[in-house]
N, C-alpha and C positions, 0 to 999 in steps of 0.2 A: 335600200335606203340611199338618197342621194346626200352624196359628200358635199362641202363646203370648198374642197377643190375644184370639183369637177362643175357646181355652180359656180364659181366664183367669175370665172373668161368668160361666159356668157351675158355676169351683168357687168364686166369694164369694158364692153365692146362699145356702148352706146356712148361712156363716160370719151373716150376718144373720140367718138362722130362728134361730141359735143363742144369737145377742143377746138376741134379744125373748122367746125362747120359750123360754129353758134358765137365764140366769142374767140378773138384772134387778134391782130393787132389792128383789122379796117371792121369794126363791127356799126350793130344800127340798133336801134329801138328794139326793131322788129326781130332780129337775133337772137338779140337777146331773150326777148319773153319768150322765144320757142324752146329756148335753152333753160327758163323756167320749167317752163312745163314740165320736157324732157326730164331735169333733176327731181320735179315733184311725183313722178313717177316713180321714177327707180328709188326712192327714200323709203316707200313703206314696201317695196319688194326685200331691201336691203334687214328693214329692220324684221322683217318676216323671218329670213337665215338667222337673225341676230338671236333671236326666240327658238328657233326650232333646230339650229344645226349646234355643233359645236365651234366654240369661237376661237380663229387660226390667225395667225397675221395678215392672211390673204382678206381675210373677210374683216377685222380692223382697218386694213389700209383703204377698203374698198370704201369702207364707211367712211374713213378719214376723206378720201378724194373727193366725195360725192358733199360730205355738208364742206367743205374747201371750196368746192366749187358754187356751193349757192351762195356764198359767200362773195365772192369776185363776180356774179352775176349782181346779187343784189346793190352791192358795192357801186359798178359799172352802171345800174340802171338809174341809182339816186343822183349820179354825177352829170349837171346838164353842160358840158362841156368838155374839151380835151382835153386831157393834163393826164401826163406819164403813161404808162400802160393803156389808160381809161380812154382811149381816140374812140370818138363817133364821127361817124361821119352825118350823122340826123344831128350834129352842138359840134362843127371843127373847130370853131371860135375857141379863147383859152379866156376866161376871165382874169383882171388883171391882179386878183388877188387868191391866192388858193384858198377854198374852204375845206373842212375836214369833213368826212364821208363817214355819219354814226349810224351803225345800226342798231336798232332796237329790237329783242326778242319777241 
């Protein structure tokens, strides 16, 4: 039977590619929604382990990282301009008023 360990570095490898290579401080539109994608994958692999393995910190954190992460994707993509973390370079402009960034379930 397959451990929760021994799955668990197989599915934070991608969570990484997604850092570096999807959303970073010069990101685009286009980034981002691969970086959707990417998260909308690995979500029903995660809750797969979540149902069938036993549940470790390794496989909470991994869970934790992953809906975090669609979080500051979806965050990023509702935002049509630059302000703090949130730079695109598809909106460099800063509007001269901030708006709040709500997500809805």
């Amino acid at each position: 039977m397959l451990s929760v360990r021994s799955a668990t570095p197989a599915c934070t490898e991608p969570t990484a590619w997604l850092r570096t290579n999807c959303w970073s401080v010069w990101c685009t539109t286009k980034r981002l929604e691969r970086a959707l994608r990417r998260i909308n994958t690995l979500q029903p692999e995660i809750d797969e382990y979540y149902a069938n393995f036993r549940i470790s910190n390794d496989l909470l954190e991994l869970r934790n990282l992953v809906q975090v992460a669609a979080l500051i994707v979806r965050c990023a993509m509702a935002r049509k301009e630059s302000r703090g973390l949130h730079y695109t370079l598809d909106y460099p402009e800063r509007r001269p008023e901030a708006l709040p960034t709500v997500l809805h379930p």
